[in-house]
BAVOTOR-177492 format. One record per residue (C-alpha): residue number from 0; y, x, z. Coordinates in Angstrom, 2 decimals, padded with zeros to 5 digits. Example, Ala and Ser with C-alpha at 12.3 -4.5 7.8 and 13.67 -1.06 7.14 Angstrom:
# BAVOTOR-177492
[atom 0 [-004.50 012.30 007.80]]
[atom 1 [-001.06 013.67 007.14]]
END
This chain:
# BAVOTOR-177492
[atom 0 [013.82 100.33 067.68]]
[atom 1 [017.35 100.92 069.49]]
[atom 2 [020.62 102.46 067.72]]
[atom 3 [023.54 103.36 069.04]]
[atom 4 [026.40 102.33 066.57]]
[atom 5 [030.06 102.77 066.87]]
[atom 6 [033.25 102.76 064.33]]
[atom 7 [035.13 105.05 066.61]]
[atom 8 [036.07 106.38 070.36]]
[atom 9 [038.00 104.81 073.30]]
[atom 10 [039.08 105.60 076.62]]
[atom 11 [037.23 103.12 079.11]]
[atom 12 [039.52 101.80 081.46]]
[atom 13 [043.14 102.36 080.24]]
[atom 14 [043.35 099.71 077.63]]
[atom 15 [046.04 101.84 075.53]]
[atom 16 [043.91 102.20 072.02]]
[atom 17 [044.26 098.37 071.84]]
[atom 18 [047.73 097.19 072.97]]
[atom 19 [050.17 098.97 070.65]]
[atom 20 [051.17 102.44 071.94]]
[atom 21 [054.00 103.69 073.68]]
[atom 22 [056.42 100.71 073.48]]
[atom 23 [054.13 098.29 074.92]]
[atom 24 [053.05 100.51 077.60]]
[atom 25 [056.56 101.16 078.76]]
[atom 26 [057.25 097.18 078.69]]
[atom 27 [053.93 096.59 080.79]]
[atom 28 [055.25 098.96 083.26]]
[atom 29 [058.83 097.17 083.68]]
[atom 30 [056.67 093.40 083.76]]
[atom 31 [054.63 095.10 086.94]]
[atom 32 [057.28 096.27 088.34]]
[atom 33 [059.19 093.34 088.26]]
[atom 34 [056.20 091.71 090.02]]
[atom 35 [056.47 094.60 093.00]]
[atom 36 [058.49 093.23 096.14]]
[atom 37 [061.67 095.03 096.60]]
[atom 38 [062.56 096.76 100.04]]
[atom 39 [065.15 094.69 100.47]]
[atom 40 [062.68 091.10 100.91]]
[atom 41 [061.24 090.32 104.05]]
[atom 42 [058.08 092.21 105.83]]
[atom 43 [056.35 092.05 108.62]]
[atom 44 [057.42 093.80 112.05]]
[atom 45 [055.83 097.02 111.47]]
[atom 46 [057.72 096.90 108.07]]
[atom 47 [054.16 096.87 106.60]]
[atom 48 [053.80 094.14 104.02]]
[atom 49 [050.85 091.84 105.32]]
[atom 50 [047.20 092.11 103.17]]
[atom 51 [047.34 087.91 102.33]]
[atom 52 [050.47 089.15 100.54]]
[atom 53 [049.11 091.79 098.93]]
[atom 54 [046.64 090.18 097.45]]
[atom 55 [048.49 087.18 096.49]]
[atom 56 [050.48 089.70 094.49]]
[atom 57 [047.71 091.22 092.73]]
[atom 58 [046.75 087.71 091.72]]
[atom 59 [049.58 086.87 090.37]]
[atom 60 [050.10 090.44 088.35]]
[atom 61 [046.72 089.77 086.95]]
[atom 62 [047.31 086.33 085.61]]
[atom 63 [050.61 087.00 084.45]]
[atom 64 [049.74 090.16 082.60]]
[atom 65 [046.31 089.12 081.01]]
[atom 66 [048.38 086.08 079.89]]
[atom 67 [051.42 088.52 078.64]]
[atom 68 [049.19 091.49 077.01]]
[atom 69 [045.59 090.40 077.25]]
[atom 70 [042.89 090.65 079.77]]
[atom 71 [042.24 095.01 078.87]]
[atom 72 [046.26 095.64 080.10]]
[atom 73 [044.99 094.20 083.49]]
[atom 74 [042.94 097.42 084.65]]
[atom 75 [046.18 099.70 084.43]]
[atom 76 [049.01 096.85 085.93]]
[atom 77 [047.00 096.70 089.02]]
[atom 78 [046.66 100.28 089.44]]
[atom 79 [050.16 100.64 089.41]]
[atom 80 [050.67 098.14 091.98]]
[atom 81 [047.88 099.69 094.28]]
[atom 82 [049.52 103.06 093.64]]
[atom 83 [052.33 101.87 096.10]]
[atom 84 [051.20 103.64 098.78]]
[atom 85 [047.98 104.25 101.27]]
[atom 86 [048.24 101.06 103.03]]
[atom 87 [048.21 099.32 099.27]]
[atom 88 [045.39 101.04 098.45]]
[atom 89 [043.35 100.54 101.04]]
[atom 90 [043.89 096.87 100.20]]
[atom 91 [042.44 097.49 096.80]]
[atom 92 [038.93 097.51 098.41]]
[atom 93 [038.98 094.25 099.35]]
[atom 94 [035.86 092.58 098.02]]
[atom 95 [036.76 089.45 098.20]]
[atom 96 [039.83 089.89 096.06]]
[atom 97 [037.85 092.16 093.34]]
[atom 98 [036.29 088.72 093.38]]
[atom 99 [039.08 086.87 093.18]]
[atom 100 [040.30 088.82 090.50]]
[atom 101 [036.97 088.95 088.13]]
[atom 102 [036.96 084.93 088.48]]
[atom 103 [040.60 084.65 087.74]]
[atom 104 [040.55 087.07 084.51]]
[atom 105 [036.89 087.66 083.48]]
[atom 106 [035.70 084.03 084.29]]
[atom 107 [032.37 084.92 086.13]]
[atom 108 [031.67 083.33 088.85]]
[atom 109 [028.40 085.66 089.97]]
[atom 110 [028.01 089.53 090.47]]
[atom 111 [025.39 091.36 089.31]]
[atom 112 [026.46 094.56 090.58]]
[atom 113 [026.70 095.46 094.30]]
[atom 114 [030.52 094.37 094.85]]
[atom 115 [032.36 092.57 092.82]]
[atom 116 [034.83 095.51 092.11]]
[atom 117 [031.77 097.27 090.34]]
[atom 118 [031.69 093.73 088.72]]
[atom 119 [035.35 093.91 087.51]]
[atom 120 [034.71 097.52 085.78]]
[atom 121 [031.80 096.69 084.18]]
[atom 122 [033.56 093.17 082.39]]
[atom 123 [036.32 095.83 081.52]]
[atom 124 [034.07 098.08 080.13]]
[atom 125 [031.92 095.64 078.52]]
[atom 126 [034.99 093.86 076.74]]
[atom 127 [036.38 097.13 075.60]]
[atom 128 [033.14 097.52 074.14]]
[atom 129 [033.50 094.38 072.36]]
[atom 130 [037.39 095.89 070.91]]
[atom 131 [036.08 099.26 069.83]]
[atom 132 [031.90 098.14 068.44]]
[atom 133 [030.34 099.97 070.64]]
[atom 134 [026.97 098.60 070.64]]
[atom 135 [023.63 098.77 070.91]]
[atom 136 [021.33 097.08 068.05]]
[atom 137 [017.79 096.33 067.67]]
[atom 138 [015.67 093.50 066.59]]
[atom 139 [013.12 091.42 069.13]]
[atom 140 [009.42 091.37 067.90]]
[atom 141 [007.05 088.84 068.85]]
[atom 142 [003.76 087.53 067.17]]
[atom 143 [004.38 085.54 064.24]]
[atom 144 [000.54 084.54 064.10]]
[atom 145 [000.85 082.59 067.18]]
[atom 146 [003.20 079.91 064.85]]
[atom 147 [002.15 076.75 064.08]]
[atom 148 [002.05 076.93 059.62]]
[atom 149 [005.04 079.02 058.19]]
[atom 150 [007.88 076.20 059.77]]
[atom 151 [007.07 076.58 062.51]]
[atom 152 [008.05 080.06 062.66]]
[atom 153 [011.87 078.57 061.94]]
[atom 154 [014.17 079.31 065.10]]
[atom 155 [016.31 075.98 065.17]]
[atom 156 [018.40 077.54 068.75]]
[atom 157 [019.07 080.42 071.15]]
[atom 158 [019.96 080.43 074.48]]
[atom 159 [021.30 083.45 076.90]]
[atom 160 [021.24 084.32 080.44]]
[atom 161 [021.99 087.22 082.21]]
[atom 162 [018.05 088.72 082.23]]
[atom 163 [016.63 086.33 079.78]]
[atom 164 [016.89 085.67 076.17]]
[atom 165 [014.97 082.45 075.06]]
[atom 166 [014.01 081.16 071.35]]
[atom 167 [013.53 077.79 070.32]]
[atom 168 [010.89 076.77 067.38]]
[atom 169 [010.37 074.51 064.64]]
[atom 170 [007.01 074.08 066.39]]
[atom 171 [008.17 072.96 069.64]]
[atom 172 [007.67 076.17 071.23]]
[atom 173 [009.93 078.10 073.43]]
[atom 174 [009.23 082.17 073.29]]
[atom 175 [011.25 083.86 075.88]]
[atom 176 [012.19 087.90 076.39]]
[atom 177 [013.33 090.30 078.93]]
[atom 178 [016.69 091.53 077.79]]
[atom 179 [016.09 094.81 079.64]]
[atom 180 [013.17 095.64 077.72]]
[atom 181 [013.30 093.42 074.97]]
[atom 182 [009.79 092.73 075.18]]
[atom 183 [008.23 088.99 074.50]]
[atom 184 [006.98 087.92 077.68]]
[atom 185 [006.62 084.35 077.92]]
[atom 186 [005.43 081.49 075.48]]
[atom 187 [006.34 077.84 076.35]]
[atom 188 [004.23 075.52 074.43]]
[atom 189 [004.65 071.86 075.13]]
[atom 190 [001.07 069.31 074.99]]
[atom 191 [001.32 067.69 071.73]]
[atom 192 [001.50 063.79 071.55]]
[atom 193 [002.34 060.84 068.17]]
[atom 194 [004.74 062.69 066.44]]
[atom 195 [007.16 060.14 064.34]]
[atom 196 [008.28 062.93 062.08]]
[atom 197 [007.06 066.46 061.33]]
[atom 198 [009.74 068.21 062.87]]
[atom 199 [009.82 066.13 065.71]]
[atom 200 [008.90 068.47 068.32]]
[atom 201 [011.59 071.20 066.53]]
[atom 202 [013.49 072.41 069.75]]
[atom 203 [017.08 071.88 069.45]]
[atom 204 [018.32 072.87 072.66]]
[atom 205 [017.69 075.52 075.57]]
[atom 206 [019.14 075.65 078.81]]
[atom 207 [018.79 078.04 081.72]]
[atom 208 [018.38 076.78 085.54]]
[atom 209 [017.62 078.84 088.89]]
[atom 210 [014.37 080.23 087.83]]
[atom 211 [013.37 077.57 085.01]]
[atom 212 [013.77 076.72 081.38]]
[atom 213 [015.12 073.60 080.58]]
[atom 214 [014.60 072.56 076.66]]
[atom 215 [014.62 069.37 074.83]]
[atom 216 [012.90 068.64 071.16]]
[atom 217 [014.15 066.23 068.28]]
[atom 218 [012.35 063.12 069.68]]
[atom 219 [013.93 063.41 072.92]]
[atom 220 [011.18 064.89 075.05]]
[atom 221 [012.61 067.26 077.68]]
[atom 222 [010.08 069.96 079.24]]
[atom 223 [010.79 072.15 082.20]]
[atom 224 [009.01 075.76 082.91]]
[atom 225 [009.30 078.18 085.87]]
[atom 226 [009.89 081.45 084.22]]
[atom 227 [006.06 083.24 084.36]]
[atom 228 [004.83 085.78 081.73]]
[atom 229 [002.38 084.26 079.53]]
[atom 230 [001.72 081.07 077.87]]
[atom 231 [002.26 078.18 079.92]]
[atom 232 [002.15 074.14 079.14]]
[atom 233 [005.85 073.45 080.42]]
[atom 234 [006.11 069.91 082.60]]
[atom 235 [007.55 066.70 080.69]]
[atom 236 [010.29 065.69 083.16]]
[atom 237 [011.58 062.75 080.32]]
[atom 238 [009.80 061.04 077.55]]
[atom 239 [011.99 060.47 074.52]]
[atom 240 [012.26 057.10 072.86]]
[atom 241 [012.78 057.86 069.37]]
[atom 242 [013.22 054.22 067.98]]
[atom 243 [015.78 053.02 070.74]]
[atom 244 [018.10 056.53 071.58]]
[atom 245 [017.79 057.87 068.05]]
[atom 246 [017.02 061.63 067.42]]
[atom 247 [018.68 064.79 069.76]]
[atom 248 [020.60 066.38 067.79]]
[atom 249 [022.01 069.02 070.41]]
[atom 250 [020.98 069.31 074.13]]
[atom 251 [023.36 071.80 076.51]]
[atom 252 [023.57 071.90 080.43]]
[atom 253 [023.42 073.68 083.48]]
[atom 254 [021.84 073.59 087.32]]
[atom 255 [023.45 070.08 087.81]]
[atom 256 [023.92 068.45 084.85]]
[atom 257 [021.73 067.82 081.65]]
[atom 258 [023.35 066.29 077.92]]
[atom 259 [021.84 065.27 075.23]]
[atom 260 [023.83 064.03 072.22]]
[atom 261 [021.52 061.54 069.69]]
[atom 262 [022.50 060.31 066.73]]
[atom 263 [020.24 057.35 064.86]]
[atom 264 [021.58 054.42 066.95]]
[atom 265 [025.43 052.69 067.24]]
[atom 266 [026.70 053.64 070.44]]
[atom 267 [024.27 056.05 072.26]]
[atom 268 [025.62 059.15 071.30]]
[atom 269 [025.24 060.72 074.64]]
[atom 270 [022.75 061.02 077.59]]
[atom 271 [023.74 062.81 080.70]]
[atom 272 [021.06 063.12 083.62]]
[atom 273 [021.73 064.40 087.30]]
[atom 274 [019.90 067.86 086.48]]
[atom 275 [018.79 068.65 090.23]]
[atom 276 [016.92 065.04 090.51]]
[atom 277 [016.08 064.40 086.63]]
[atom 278 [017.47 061.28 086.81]]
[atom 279 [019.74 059.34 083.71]]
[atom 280 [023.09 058.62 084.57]]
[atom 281 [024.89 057.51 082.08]]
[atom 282 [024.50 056.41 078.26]]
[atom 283 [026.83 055.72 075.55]]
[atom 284 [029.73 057.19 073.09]]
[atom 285 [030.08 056.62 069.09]]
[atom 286 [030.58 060.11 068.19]]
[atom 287 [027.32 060.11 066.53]]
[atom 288 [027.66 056.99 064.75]]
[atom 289 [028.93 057.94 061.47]]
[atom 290 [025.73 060.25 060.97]]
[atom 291 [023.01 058.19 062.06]]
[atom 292 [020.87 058.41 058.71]]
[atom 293 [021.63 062.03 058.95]]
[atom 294 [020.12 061.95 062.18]]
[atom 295 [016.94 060.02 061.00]]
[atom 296 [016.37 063.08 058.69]]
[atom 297 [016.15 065.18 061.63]]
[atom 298 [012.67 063.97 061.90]]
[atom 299 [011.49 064.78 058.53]]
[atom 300 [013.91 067.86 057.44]]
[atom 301 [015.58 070.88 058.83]]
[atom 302 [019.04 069.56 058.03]]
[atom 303 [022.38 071.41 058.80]]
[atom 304 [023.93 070.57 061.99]]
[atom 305 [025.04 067.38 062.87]]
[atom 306 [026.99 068.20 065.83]]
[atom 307 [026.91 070.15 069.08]]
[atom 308 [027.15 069.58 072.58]]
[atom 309 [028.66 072.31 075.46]]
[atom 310 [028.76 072.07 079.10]]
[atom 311 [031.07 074.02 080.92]]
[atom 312 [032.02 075.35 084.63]]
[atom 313 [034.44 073.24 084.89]]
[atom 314 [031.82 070.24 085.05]]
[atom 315 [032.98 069.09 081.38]]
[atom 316 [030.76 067.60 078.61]]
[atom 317 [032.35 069.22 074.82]]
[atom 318 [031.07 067.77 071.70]]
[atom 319 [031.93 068.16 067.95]]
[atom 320 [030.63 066.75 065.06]]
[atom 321 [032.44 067.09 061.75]]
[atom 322 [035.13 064.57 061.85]]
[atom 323 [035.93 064.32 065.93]]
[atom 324 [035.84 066.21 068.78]]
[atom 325 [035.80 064.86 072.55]]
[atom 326 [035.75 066.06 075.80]]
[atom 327 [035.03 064.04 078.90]]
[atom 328 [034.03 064.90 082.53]]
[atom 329 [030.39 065.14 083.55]]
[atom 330 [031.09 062.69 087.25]]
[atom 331 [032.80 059.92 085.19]]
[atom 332 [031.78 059.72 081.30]]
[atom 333 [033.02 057.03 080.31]]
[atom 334 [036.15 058.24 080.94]]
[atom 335 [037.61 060.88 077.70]]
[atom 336 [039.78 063.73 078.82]]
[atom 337 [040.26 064.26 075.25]]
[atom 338 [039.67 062.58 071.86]]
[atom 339 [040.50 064.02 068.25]]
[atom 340 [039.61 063.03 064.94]]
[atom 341 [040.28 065.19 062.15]]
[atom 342 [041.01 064.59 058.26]]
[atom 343 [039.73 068.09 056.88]]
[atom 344 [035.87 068.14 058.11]]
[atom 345 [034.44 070.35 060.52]]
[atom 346 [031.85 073.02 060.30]]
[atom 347 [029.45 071.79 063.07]]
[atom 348 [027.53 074.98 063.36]]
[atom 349 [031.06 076.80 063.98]]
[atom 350 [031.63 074.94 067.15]]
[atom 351 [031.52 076.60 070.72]]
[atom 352 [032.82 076.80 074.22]]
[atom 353 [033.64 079.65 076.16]]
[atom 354 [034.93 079.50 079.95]]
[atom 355 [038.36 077.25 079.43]]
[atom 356 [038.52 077.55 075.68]]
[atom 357 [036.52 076.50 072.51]]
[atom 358 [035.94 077.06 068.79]]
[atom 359 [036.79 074.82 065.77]]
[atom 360 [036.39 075.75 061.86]]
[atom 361 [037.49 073.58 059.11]]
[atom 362 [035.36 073.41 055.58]]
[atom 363 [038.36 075.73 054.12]]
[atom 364 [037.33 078.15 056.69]]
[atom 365 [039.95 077.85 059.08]]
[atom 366 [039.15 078.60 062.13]]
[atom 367 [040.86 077.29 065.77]]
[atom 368 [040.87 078.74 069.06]]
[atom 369 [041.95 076.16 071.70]]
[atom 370 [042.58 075.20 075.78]]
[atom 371 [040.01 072.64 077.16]]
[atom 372 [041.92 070.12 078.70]]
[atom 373 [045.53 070.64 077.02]]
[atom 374 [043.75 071.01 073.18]]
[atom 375 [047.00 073.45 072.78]]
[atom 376 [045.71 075.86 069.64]]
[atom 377 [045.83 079.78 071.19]]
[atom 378 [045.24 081.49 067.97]]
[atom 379 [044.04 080.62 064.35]]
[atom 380 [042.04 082.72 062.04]]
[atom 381 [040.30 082.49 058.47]]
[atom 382 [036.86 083.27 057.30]]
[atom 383 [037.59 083.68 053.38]]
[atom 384 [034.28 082.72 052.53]]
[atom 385 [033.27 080.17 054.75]]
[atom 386 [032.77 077.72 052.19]]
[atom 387 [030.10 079.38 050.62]]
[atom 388 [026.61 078.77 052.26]]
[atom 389 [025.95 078.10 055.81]]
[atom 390 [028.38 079.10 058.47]]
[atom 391 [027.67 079.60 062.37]]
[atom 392 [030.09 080.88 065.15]]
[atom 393 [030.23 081.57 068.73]]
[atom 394 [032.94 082.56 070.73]]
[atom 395 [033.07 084.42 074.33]]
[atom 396 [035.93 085.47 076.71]]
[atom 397 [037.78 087.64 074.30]]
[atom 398 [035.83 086.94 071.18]]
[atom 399 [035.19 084.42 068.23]]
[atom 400 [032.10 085.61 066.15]]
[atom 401 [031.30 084.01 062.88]]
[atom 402 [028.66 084.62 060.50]]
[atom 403 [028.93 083.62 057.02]]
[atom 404 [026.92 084.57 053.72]]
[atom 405 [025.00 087.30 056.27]]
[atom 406 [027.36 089.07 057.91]]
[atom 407 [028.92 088.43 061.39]]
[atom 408 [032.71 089.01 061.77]]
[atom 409 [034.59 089.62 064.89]]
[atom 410 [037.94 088.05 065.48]]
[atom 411 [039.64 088.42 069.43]]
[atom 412 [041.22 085.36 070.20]]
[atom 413 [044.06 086.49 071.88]]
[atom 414 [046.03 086.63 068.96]]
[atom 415 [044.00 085.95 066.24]]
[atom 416 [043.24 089.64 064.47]]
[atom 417 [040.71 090.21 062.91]]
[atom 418 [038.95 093.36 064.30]]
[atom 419 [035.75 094.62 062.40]]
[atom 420 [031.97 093.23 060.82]]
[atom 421 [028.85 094.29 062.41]]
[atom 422 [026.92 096.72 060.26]]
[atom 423 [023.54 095.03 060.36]]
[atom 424 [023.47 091.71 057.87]]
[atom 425 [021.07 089.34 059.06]]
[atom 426 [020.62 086.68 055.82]]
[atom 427 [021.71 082.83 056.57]]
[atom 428 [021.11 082.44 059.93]]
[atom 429 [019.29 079.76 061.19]]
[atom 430 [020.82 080.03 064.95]]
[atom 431 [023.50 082.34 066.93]]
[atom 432 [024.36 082.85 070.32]]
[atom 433 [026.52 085.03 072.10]]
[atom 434 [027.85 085.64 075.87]]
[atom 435 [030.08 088.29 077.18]]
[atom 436 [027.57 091.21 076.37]]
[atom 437 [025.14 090.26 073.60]]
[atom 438 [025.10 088.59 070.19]]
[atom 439 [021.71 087.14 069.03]]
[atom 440 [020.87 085.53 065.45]]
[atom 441 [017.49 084.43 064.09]]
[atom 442 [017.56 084.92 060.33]]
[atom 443 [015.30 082.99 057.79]]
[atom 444 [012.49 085.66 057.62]]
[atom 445 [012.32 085.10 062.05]]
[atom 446 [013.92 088.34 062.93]]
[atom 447 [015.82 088.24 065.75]]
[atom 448 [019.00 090.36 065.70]]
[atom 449 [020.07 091.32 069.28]]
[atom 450 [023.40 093.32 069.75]]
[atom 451 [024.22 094.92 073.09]]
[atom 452 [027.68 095.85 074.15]]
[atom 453 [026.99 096.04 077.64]]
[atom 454 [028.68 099.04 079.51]]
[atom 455 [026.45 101.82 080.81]]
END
């Protein structure tokens, strides 16, 4: 059953409630201004400034001021420069730079809206969302009999896409639901074979393709489904070797690239496999290597995390485990882009990747927002009582979500403030996700929590 929850009202669009009043406003003004060419520069020979230049402008305004004030200030600096004048405006309904401009400050790189100016306003809308809780909640329902014994019924991950939210068992099985409806319509049940542990076939890793699941167990085994409603038997497209790889510990991709991080065996911390032709590429890394009887376990218990493994747009393999973090690109692996061990362990449940930036929490419950690439730390935040039970966290573009001892606390990572709790507790979760318009987490008794703060 839907609710509609909110802590209190906003104006959609002007991004005023959240960037300090008056003062700020004024100084926003002056920055745009200062972007606006004067009369005195150069134009064309109808003294009408030329649409490439325009645009360029806009661009750049949009950059510099989500960088400046934050992504919400961006809506009301660009309608001041399309305010100009007629010609100006009529620029402003350029689709391709409404695309331009949800790339450059949103991060999406696909519309789901009939022009991507529509597609700017809704990311607006559904980030301001985000700032004020304005949400949707309700809780996915799907038939616990169908579980194999009660640990089976044990969600080990969650995976998002922009119609689909998928579930990953204990059991090996995959349940997927329409986010629309939020009805259960598809069960992905792999064929059994020797099992060399009972949680072998636990699914630790979901990915989403063009039209296809993509999910890999504990001993390796990686299935692929065409999304259908009903039960199907999904297709092995690799056969895990337990004994000489280790156990997967995380598995994370996209349309071109698979990774699997193992842990079990010296130097085979990572798989990576040409997604479009399901073919291995590459094997190797030490990441792993300090946990490999923790990874054994994986077999035989439903251990805390080990480590996890992100893949972003930008064609990068991200992994964390509690004492190093690395970073490396997907077309050359071997070579790292960046390499960090830490002295204070990290919380390997905390650790996630969003567009160019990523999550990192400390056992103290410190937590780190950072730049992918230049590891330069945007913002830092603490969870007081992170220390205390089992501790997962997500972040999105604007976001860092963390949920400790049953709650889940929002943080924007722009600065580091802290900005409210959701209402709804949902125990010690077993698994989170989040993206730009829903949170999901699975608690022990397999309810899954699904927040919406999607504009409408």
């Amino acid at each position: 059953m839907s609710s509609p929850s909110s802590s209190q009202q906003g104006v959609e669009g002007g991004g005023d409630a959240e960037n300090g009043g008056g003062s700020r406003r004024r100084r926003r003004r002056r920055s745009v201004a200062q972007e606006v060419p004067s009369s005195s520069r150069q134009t064309s020979n109808t003294g009408v400034w030329p649409a490439p230049f325009i645009e360029a402008l806009a661009s750049r305004v949009a950059v510099n001021t989500s960088l400046s004030f934050g992504r919400l200030s961006v809506a009301s600096a660009l309608a001041s420069i399309f305010q100009v004048c007629s010609t100006w405006r009529a620029i402003s309904l350029s689709d391709p730079l409404w695309q331009r401009l949800t790339h450059q400050v949103w991060g999406r790189t696909r519309s789901l809206h009939d022009s991507w100016r529509e597609e700017y306003i809704y990311c607006h809308r559904t980030a301001q969302n985000f700032r004020l809780r304005r949400y949707q909640y309700t809780t996915v329902d799907f038939d616990l009999s169908s579980a194999d014994g009660i640990h089976g019924l044990s969600c080990r991950c969650l995976a998002l896409s922009d119609h689909y939210l998928a579930s990953g068992f204990a059991d090996g099985t995959v349940r997927l639901f329409n986010l629309a409806t939020r009805l259960h319509v598809s069960t992905f049940r792999p064929e059994v074979r020797d099992r060399l542990g009972r949680f072998s076939l636990a699914v630790l890793g979901i990915l989403f393709t063009d039209g296809s699941v993509v999910f890999a167990c504990v001993d390796g085994d990686i299935y692929v489904s065409e999304i259908e409603v009903g039960e199907t038997s999904p297709r092995r497209a690799h056969c895990g070797d337990v004994m000489h790889d280790g156990a997967l510990v995380d598995f994370a991709g996209c349309s071109r690239w698979w990774v699997g991080l193992y842990a079990g065996v010296p130097g085979r911390s990572f798989r990576v496999w040409d997604g479009q032709r399901e073919q291995l590429l590459f094997v190797g890394g030490s990441i792993t290597d300090p946990s490999s009887v923790m990874g054994w376990h994986l077999l035989t218990e439903l251990t805390q995390f080990i480590g996890r493994v992100r893949v972003t747009n930008q064609e990068l393999a991200v992994a964390c485990t509690s004492l190093r973090f690395i970073a490396f690109n997907l077309r050359n692996p071997g070579n790292l882009l960046g390499d960090e061990e830490f002295e204070r362990e990290l919380i390997g449940g905390a650790f996630d990747v969003s567009d160019e930036t990523f999550l990192l929490m400390d056992g103290n419950g410190v937590g780190s927002v950072r730049k992918l690439g230049t590891l330069e730390e945007l913002c830092r935040f603490t969870v007081a009582d992170a220390a205390r039970g089992s501790v997962l966290g997500c972040i999105n573009v604007g976001n860092a979500l963390i949920c400790a001892r049953g709650m889940v606390r929002v943080w924007e990572t722009e600065h580091g403030g802290y900005l409210y709790s959701l209402r709804e507790m949902v125990g010690e979760a077993n698994a989170m996700v989040a993206d730009d318009r829903h949170v999901v987490a699975c608690s022990p008794d397999s309810i899954i929590h699904l927040w919406d703060f999607g504009a409408r």
